[in-house]
Wavefront OBJ file of the C-alpha trace (Angstrom):
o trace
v 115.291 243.692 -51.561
v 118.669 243.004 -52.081
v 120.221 244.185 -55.381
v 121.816 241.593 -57.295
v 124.857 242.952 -59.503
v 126.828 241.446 -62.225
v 129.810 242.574 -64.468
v 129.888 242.068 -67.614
v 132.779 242.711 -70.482
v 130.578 243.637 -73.490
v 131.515 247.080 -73.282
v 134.642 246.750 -73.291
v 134.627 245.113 -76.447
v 135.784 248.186 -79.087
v 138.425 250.178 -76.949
v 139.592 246.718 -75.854
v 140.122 245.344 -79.094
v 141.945 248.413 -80.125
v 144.166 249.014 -77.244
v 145.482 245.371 -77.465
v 145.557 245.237 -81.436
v 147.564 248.469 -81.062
v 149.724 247.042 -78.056
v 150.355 244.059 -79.631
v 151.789 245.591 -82.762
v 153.684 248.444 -81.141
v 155.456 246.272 -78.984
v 155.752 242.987 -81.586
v 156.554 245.834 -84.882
v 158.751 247.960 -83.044
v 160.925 245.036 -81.415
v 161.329 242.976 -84.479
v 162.331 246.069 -87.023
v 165.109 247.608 -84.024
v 165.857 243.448 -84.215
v 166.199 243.112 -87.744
v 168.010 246.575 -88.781
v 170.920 245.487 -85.225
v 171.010 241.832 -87.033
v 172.127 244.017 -90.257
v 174.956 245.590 -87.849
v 173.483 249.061 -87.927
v 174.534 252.050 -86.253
v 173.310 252.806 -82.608
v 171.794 255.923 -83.890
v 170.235 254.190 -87.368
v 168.414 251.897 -85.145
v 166.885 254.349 -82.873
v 165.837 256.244 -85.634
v 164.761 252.944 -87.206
v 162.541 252.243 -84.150
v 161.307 255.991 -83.797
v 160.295 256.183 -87.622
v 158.439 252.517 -86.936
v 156.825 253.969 -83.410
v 155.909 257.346 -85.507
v 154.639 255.499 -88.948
v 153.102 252.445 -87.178
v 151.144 254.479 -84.592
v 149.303 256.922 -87.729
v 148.629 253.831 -89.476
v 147.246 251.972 -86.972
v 144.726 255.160 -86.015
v 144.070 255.640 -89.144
v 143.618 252.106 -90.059
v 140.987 251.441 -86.991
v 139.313 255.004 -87.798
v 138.345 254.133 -91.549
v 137.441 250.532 -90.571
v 135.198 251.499 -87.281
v 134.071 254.503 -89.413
v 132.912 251.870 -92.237
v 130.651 249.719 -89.379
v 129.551 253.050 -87.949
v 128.173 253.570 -91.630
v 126.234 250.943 -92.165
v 124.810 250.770 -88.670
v 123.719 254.333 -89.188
v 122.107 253.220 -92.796
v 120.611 250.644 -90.717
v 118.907 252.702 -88.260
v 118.010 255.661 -90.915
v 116.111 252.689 -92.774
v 114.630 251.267 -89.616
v 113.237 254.971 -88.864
v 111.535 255.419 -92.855
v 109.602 252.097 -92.461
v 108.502 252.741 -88.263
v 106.917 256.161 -90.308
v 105.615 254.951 -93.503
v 104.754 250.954 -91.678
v 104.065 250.463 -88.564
v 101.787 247.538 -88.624
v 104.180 246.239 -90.193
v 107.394 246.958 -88.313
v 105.161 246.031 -85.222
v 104.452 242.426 -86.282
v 107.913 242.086 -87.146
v 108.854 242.893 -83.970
v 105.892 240.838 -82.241
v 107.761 237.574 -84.261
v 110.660 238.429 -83.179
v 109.625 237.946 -79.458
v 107.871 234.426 -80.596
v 110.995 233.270 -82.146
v 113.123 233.847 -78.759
v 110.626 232.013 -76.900
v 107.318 234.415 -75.627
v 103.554 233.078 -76.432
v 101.892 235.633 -79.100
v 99.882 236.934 -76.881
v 103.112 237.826 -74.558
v 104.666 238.776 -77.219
v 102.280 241.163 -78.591
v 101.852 242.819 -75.412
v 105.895 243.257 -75.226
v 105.997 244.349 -78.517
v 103.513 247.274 -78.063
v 105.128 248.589 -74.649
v 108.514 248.681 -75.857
v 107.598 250.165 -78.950
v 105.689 252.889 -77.277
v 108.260 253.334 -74.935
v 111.149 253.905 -77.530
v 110.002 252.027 -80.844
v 113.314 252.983 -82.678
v 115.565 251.449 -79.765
v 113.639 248.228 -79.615
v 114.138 247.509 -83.355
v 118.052 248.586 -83.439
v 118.670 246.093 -80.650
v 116.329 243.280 -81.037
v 116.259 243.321 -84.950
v 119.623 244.656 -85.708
v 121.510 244.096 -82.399
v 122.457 247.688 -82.053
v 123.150 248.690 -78.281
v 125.135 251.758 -77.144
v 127.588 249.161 -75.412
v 128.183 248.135 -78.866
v 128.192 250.767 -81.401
v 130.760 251.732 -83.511
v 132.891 254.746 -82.493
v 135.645 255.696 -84.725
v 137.387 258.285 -83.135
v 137.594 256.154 -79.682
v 138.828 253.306 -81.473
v 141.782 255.347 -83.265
v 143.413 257.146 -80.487
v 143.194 253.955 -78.297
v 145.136 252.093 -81.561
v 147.149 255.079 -82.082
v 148.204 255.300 -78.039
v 148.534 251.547 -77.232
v 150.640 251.159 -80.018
v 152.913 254.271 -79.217
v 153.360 252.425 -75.151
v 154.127 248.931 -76.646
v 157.027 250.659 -79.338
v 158.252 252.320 -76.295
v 159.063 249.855 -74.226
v 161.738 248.324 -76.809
v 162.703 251.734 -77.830
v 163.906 252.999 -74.769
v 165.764 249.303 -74.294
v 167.509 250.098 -77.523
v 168.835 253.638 -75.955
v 170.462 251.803 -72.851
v 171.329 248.796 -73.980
v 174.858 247.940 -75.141
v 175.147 247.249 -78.815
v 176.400 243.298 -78.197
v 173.501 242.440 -76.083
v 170.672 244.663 -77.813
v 169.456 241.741 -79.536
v 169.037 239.034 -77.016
v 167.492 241.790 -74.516
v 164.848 242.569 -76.888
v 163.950 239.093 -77.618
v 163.974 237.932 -74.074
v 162.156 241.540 -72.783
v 159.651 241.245 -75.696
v 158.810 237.802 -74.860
v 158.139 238.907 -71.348
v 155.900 241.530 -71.925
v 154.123 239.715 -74.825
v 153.605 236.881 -72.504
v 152.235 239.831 -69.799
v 150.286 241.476 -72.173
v 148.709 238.116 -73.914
v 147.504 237.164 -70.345
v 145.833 241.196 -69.219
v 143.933 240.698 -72.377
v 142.996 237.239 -71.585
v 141.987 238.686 -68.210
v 139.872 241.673 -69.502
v 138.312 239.816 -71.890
v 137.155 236.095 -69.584
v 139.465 234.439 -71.480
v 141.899 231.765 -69.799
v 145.085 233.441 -69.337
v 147.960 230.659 -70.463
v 146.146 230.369 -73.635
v 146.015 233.971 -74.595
v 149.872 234.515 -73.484
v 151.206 232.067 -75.354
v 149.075 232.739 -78.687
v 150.185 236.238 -78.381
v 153.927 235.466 -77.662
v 153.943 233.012 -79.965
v 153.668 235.086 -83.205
v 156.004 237.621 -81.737
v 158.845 235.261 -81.794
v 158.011 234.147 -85.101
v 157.950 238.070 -86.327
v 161.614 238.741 -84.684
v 162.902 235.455 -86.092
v 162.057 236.178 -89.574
v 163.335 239.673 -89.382
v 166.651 239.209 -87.388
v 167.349 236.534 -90.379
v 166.497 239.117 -93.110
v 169.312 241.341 -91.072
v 171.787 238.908 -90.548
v 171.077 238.086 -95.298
v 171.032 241.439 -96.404
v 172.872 243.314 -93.524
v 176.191 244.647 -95.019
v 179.027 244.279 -92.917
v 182.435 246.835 -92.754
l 1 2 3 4 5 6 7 8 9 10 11 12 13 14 15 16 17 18 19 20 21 22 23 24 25 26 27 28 29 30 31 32 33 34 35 36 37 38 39 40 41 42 43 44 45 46 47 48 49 50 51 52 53 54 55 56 57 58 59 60 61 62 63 64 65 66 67 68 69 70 71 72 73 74 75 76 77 78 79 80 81 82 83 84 85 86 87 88 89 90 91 92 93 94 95 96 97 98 99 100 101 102 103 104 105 106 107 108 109 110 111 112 113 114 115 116 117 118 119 120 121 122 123 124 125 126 127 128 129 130 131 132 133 134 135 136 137 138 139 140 141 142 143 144 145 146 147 148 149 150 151 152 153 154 155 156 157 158 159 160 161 162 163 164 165 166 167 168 169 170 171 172 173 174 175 176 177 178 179 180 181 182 183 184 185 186 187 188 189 190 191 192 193 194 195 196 197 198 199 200 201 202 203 204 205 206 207 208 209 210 211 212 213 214 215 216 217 218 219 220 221 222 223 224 225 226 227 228 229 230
């Protein structure tokens, strides 16, 4: 027989969502502070430190921002699954029939359904309430520590990439080389998530691009209003 395979992107969801959060930010963050502090006529060397302080800063928050989040899911899935285990012990019947409706309300007969129920419980009763009651999966659980260094990393390459522009670039044509690189690579990056993800491609560029022109707009004005000049 012939093995049919498919691919799906499920799990890919939680590293996925981090590593393009964090990308997204590094590279949108990073691009409109070394924009705003060069609209405010800055030094060369205060905006590399500038955009090194905002690569440093931005790439602890954002691990410690996705850690305490995913750590708060991972929490209450875990309370989830201690309380699942206290009523499989002290009621079975119970946790059984619940289970057994479960399969009725998705479509099976009873009797299919009860037969279902009894296998699957008997094969692994704990794993067939997490996912068909709670809609716990390992593809899907929470993991903190994955989610924070893939944050923390992605964001660290997207505030390069502006960073090292702002090292080589000549001071009169920093600013419209960040804007015009940034819009690039937001456009690039907008359409690999879209990609990863099944999503249509022009749609997720331009969403993501979108917002990072309206970030280094609002900053390069704050630069150009509170900038002091010599």
């Amino acid at each position: 027989m012939k093995h049919h395979s498919e691919t799906h992107r499920v799990d890919r969801i939680g590293w996925l969502r981090a590593a393009v959060l964090g990308a997204n930010d590094g590279l949108i963050s990073t691009s409109s502070l070394i924009v705003g502090v060069a609209a405010a006529q800055a030094t060369p060397a205060g905006i590399l430190v500038a955009g090194v302080a905002g690569l440093v800063g931005g790439a602890l928050s954002m691990a410690a921002g996705e850690y305490v989040s995913v750590s708060s899911q991972a929490d209450s899935e875990n309370a989830d699954l201690a309380r699942e285990r206290r009523e499989l012990a002290t009621a079975p019947e119970a946790e059984h029939r619940e289970l057994a409706g479960i399969y009725v309300a998705r479509g099976l007969t009873p009797a299919l359904a009860e037969q279902v129920a009894t296998q699957l419980t008997a094969h692994d009763a704990l794993g067939a309430h997490a996912r068909d009651e709670l809609g716990i999966t390992d593809l899907t659980r929470a993991r903190p520590l994955t989610a924070a260094l893939a944050s923390a990393a992605s964001f660290a390459i997207g505030a390069a990439l502006p960073l090292l522009l702002a090292m080589v670039a000549p001071a009169a044509q920093l600013t419209p080389l960040i804007f015009a690189s940034t819009l690039v690579l937001l456009l690039a990056l907008g359409a690999l998530a879209a990609r990863l993800g099944g999503a249509k491609l022009l749609r997720g560029a331009v969403r993501v691009a979108f917002w990072g022109v309206i970030a280094m707009a609002a900053t390069g004005l704050v630069g150009h209003l509170f900038g002091v000049r010599a």
